[in-house]
C-alpha positions as CSV (number, residue, x, y, z in Angstrom):
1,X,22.0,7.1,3.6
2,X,21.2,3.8,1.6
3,X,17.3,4.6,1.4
4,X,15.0,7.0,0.8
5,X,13.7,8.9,5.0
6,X,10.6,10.4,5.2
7,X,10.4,12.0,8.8
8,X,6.9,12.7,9.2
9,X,7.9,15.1,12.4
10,X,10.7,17.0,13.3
11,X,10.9,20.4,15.1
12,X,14.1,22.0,12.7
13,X,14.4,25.3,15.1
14,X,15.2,23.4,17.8
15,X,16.7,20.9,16.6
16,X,19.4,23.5,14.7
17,X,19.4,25.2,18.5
18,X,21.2,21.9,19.6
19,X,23.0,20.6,16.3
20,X,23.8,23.6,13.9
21,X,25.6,21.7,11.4
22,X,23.1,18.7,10.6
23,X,21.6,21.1,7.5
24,X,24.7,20.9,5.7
25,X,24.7,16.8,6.5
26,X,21.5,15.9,5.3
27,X,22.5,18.3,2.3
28,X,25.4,15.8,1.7
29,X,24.1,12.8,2.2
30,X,21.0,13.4,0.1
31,X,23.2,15.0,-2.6
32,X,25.5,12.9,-5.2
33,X,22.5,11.5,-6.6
34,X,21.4,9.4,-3.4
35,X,17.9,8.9,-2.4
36,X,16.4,11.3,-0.8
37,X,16.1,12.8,3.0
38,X,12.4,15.0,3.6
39,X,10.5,15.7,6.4
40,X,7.6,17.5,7.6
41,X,8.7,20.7,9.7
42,X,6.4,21.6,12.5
43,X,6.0,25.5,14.0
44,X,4.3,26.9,16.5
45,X,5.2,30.7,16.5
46,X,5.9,33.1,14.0
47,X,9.4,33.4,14.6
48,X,9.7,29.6,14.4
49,X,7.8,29.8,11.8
50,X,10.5,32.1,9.8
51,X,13.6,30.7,11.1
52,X,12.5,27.1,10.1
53,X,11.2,28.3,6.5
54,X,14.8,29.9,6.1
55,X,16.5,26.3,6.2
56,X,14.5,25.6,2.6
57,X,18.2,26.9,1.1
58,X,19.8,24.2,3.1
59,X,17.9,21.5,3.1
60,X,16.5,19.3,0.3
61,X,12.5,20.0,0.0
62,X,10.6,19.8,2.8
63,X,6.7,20.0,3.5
64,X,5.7,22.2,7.0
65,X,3.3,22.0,9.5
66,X,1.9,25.2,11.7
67,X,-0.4,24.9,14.9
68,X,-1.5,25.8,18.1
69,X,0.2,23.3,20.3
70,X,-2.0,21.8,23.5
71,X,1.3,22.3,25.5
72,X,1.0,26.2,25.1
73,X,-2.8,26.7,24.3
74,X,-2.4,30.1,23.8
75,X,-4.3,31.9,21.3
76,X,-1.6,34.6,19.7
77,X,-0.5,32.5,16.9
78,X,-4.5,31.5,15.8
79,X,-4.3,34.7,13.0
80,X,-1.1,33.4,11.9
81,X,-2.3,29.4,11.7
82,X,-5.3,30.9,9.5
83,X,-3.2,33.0,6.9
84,X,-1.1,30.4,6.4
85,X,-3.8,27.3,6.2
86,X,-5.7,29.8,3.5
87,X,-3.0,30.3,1.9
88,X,-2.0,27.2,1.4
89,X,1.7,27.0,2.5
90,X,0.9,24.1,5.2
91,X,0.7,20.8,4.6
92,X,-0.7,19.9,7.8
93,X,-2.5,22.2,10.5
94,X,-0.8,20.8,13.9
95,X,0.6,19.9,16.3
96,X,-2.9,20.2,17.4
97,X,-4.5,18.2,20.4
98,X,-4.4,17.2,24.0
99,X,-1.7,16.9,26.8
100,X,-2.7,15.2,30.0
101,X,0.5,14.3,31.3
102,X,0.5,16.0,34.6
103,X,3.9,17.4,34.1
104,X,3.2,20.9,34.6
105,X,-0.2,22.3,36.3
106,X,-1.7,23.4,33.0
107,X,-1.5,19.5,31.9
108,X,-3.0,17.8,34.9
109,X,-6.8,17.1,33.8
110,X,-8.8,19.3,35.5
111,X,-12.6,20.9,33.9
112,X,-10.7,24.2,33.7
113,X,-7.5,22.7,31.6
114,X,-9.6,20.5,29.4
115,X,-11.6,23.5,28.4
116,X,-8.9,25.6,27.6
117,X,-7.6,22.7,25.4
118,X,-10.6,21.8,23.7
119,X,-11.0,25.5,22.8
120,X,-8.3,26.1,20.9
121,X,-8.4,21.9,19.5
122,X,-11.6,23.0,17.8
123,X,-10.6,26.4,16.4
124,X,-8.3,24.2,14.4
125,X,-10.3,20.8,13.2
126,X,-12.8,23.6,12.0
127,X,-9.8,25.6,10.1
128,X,-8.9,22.0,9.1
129,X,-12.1,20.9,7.7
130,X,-12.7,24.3,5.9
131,X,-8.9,24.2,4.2
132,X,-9.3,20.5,3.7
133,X,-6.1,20.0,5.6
134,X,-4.6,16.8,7.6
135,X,-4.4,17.8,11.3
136,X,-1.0,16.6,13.0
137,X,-2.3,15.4,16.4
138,X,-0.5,15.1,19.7
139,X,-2.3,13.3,22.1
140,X,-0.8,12.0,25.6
141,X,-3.0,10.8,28.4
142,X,-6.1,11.9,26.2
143,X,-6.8,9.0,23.5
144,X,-10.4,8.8,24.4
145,X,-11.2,12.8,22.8
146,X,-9.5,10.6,19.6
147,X,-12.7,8.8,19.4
148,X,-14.9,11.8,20.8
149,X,-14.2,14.0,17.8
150,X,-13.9,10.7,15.3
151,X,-17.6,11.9,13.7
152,X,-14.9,15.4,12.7
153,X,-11.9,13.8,11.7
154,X,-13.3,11.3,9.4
155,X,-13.9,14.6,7.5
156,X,-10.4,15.4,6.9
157,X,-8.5,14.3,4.2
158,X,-6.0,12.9,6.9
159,X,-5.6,12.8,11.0
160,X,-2.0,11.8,11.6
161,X,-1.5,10.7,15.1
162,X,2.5,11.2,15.8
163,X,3.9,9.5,18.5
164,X,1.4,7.5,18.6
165,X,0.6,6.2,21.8
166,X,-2.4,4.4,21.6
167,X,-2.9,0.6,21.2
168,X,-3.5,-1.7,18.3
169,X,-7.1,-1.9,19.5
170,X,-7.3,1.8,19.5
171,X,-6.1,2.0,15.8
172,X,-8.1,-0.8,14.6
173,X,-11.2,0.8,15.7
174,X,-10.3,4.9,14.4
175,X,-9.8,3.0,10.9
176,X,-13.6,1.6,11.7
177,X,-14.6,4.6,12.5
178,X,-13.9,6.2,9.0
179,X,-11.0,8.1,10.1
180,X,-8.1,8.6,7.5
181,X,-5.5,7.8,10.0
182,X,-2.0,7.6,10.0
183,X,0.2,6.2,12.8
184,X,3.6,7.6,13.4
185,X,6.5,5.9,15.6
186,X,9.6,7.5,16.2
187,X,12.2,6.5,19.5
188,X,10.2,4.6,21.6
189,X,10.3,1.4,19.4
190,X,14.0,1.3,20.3
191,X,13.3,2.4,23.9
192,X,11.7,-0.7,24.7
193,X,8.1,0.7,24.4
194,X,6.2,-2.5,24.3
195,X,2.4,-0.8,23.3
196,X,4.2,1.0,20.7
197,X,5.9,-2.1,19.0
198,X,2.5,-3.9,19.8
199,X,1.1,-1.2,17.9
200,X,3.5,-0.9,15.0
201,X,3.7,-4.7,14.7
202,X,-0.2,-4.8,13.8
203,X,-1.0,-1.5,12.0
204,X,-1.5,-2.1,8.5
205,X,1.1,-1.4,6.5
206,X,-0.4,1.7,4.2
207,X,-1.2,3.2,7.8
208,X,2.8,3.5,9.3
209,X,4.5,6.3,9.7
210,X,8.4,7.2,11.0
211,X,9.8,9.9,12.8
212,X,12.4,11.6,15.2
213,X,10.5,14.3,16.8
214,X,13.7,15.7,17.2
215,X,15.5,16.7,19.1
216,X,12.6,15.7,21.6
217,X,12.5,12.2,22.3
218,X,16.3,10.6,21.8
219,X,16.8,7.0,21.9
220,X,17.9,6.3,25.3
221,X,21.7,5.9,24.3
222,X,20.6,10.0,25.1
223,X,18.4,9.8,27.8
224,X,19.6,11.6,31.0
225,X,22.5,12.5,29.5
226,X,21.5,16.1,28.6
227,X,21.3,14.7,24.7
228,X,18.9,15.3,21.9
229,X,17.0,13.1,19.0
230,X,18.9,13.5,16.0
231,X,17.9,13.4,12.2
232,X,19.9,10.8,11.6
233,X,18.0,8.9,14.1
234,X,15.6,8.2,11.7
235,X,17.7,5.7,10.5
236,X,17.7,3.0,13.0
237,X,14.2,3.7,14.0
238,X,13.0,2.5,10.7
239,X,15.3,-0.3,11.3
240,X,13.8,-1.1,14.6
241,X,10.3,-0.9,12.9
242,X,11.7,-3.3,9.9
243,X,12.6,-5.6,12.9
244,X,9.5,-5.5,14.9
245,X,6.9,-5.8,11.3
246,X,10.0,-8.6,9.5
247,X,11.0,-7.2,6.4
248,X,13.7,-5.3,5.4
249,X,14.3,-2.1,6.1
250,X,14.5,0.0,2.5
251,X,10.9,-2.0,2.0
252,X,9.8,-0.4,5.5
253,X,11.4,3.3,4.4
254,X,9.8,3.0,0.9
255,X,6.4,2.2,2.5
256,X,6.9,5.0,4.8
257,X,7.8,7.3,2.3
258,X,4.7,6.5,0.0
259,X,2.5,7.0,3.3
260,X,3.8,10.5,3.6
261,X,3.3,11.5,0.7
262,X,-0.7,10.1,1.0
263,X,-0.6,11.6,4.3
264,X,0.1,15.2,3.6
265,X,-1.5,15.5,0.3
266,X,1.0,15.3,-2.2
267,X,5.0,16.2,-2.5
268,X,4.5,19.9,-3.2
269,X,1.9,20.7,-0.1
270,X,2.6,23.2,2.0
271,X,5.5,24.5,-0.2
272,X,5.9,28.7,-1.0
């Protein structure tokens, strides 16, 4: 690792489901005095939850993420999400949003779907604005709610839009808008995405944002193969993003890495 990684969303649990020994690599590679490997962890059940809070004796320090995700609106975690938002051991309350995909049933767009999705959306931008939290947002096929519940999210101290699948246009105007955003890119820059390099090419600098999202989301040396996004993918996505913006890549990691921190509120949120 010749740079400092900030992955601003990974999914550990699985990703240790898939790759049990890439702890004790990051642990070596960020070791001998090396700049540094951190990420935000994201959970969505309590057992997650635990398991990926456990890797802290692994791994070198880490900030987490907790929420209600809008691919399993389900309300059994919400008690949970609120202890832990109170409390103060997340950094970020999400991922929290809307998926419109049409995958499944429950994400085709129908009045019944959207409601269901909204509900639990708003149960935590309200958590969010009363803990003063960034909310982690996961939006696909719903980037016009973005700018429905703008007049909220200019009230946080942060909405961080991962995977960000919206367009240079759509950035430009959340930023008018007052929202603190942040714009995250992970594997689709070196899939050949062409909005999202549009995108990443024209987002100001002190709004970019890297991740894997793994093990979702491989680089499609992966794709089809039964494969998964590793952590050591971050790597050549932030070269891919040096590329498409023209600098070099530690300049790209070190602006990324300052942007984290900004982004989730300092290097010890959401720490025990």
């Amino acid at each position: 690792m010749e740079y400092a990684v900030a992955d601003a969303h990974i999914h550990l649990v699985d990703l240790l489901d898939r790759d049990p020994g890439f702890p004790e690599r990051i642990a070596t590679r960020s070791g001998s005095g090396r700049p540094g490997w951190t990420c935000c962890a994201a959970s969505h059940d309590e057992g997650e939850w635990e398991r990926s809070e456990a890797l802290r004796s692994r791994l070198p320090p880490f900030v987490s993420s907790f929420g209600i995700h809008p691919q399993w609106a389900v309300w059994k975690n919400a008690e949970l999400l609120s202890r832990l938002a109170a409390g103060g051991r997340i950094a970020a309350i999400g991922e929290a949003g809307f998926d419109f995909f049409g995958d499944r049933p429950e994400r085709v767009r129908t009045p019944e779907n959207e409601g269901v999705q909204r509900s639990v959306f708003e149960y935590q931008l309200e958590l969010a604005e009363r803990c003063g939290l960034p909310l982690l947002l996961h939006l696909r096929k719903a980037m016009d709610l973005a700018f429905f519940y703008a007049p909220r999210l200019r009230r946080l101290p942060g909405a961080i839009f991962h995977s960000f699948s919206g367009t240079e246009r759509d950035a430009e105007s959340l930023l008018a808008k007052g929202v603190n955003a942040y714009f995250s890119f992970g594997a689709a820059l070196l899939n050949g995405n062409k909005r999202a390099a549009a995108a990443c090419a024209s987002i100001p600098a002190d709004r970019l944002l890297v991740e894997t999202d793994a093990p979702w989301q491989p680089p499609r040396r992966e794709a089809g193969g039964g494969g998964f996004c590793r952590a050591e993918d971050l790597e050549p996505i932030v070269e891919g993003m040096a590329r498409i913006r023209g600098v070099g890549a530690q300049r790209l990691a070190e602006i990324a890495q300052g942007n984290f921190r900004l982004a989730y509120g300092g290097s010890e949120a959401g720490r025990p």
